[in-house]
C-alpha positions, 0 to 999 in steps of 0.5 A, a space after each residue: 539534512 544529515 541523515 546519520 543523525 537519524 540512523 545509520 548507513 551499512 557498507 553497501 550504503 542501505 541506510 536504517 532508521 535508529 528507531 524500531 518501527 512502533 504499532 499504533 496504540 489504536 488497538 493496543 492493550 492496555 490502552 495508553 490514552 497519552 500515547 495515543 493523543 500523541 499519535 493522532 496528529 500523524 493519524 491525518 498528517 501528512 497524508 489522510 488529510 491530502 487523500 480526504 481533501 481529494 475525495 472533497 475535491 473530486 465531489 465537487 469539480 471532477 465527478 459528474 452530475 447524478 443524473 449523468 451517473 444513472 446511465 453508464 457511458 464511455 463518456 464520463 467513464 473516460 473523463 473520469 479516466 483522464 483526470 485519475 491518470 493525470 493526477 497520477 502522473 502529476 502525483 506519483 511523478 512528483 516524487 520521482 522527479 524529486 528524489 530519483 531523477 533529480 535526485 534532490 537530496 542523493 541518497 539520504 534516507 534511502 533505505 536501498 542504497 541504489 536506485 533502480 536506473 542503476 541497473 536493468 533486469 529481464 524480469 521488466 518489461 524492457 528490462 527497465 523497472 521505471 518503464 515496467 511500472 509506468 506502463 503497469 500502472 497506466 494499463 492495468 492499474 488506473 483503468 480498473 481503479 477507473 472502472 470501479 469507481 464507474 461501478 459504485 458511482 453508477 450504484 449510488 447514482 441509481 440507489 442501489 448502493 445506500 446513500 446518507 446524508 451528511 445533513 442528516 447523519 453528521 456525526 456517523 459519516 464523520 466516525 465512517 470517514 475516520 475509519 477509512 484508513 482501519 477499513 483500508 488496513 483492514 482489507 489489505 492485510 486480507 487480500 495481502 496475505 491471500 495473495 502471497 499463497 504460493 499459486 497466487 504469489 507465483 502467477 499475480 504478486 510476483 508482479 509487484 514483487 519484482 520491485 525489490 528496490 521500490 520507487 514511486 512508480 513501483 506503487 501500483 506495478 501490479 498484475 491486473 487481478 491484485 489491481 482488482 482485488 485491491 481497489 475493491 476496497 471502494 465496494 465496501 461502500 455498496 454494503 455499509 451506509 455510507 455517502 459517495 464523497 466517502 467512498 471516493 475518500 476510500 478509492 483515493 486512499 487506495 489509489 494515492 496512498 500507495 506512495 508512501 509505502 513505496 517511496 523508498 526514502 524514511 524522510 522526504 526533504 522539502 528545503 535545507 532543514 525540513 522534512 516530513 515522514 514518508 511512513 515507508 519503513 514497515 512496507 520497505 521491509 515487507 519488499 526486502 524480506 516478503 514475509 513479514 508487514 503484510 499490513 503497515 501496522 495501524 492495526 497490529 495484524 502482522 503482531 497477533 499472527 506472527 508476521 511483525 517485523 519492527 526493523 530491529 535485530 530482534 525482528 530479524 531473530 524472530 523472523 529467522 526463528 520462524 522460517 526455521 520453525 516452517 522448515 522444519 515442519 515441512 522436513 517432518 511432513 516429508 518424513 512422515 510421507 517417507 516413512 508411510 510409503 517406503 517403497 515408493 520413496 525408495 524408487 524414487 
């Protein structure tokens, strides 16, 4: 495929989309009814309905017995362990292998001309970005995925977590299982910006930080308290009515759909002339600038606060706008501090 014909490549071989990134028209006011009738088939394809099926999935061949899950144990606590870190690793592995150890179709699409075994960096384990966020991911970030997922099994296995029926309540589980990716938004966006606070941005998210240039395996590189605090999405289903298979639904999305946000190519190529949309764009630009798209624009979070940037020249003005405005408050809070304390600011 000739990726030019979709965007455009700069001098240091970064390649942009032609398009500004657009919010959905979920939330939109006024509601544009055409709009959004178009958009929901790109609400389930391709990745919502891969991630449902998964939960289906592991409901039905993967997850043990009700009865098993009453009573925690290393056993099937580890079982559920070795099925999420192969599915990872046949996942996650499969678009590495594709598209940047085989390097399938170069670097069309490519938002960051360079790939990351280009060069190495002291900042990674190893100075190795790939081996850094292998061994983050299969550490840190499968085992407490594992370990949550152990927890509100246990819940529900137990009543502690309430259980409904999809016999009996088919079409509120149904709505539940819609809003999964808006609770999903929802909850990133909130644990996204708390952690990029400068105390925790220095000592946690700096970790997934370092993947400027993100790959696959950048996905869930992250320091185990950000693996926390983002697969406690699941434990909203300890709160809210829900069924096992939904929560699962939930812990998947988290878990497996963190890829698209860090693939790293705007089209995945699957034959000469066909591709699908990753939907990375939005998230690329959040690792390229760090303070903007702290959510993936399915609910217009980043809009109302300020923090929306669509890829295009006028996102770049705003964005700079908004860093001038932040500096020059702190320059007059400085002055104020100055000129309340003379004396002191003068031995300094």
């Amino acid at each position: 495929m000739d990726d030019l014909q979709y965007g455009k490549r700069n001098k240091r071989g970064d390649w942009a989309p032609n398009e500004p990134l657009t919010l959905a028209p979920v939330f939109q006011l006024p509601f544009d009814f055409k709009a959004f009738l178009k958009w929901i088939p790109h609400y389930f394809f391709p990745w919502n309905i891969i991630f449902a099926i998964s939960a289906v999935a592991y409901w039905a061949w993967i997850i043990p017995s009700v009865e098993t899950m009453q009573t925690l144990s290393f056993g099937w606590a580890f079982w559920l362990y070795a099925v999420n870190a192969v599915l990872t690793f046949l996942f996650f592995g499969a678009f590495e292998l594709h598209l940047y150890v085989l390097k399938r179709q170069e670097n069309r699409f490519k938002y960051n001309g360079k790939f990351p075994s280009e060069s190495k960096n002291s900042v990674f384990w190893f100075q190795s970005q790939n081996f850094d966020n292998i061994l983050r991911t299969f550490l840190s970030g499968v085992t407490i995925w594992t370990a949550i997922e152990v927890i509100v099994l246990w819940a529900f296995a137990n009543g502690y977590a309430p259980w409904l029926s999809f016999a009996d309540h088919p079409v509120y589980l149904a709505a539940l299982a819609l809003a999964v990716p808006i609770i999903h938004e929802f909850h990133f966006f909130c644990i996204h910006r708390l952690i990029h606070t400068p105390f925790l941005y220095k000592w946690v998210h700096s970790v997934h930080h370092n993947s400027i240039n993100p790959s696959p395996w950048s996905s869930l590189s992250m320091h185990p308290i950000e693996h926390l605090l983002y697969f406690s999405t699941m434990f909203y289903h300890l709160i809210i009515p829900s069924n096992p298979i939904i929560a699962l639904y939930q812990l998947n999305y988290a878990a497996f759909g963190a890829i698209p946000g860090h693939v790293g190519f705007d089209k995945v190529e699957v034959g000469d002339d066909k591709s699908f949309d990753s939907h990375a764009y939005a998230h690329y630009l959040h690792h390229k600038y760090f303070e903007v798209n702290y959510g993936d624009a399915l609910i217009p979070l980043d809009k109302w606060f300020g923090t929306w940037h669509d890829g295009s020249k006028e996102g770049d003005a705003r964005m700079q706008e908004r860093f001038r405005q932040r500096k020059a408050k702190i320059a007059e809070a400085q002055a104020r501090k100055a000129a309340a304390n003379p004396t002191k600011e003068a031995a300094q």
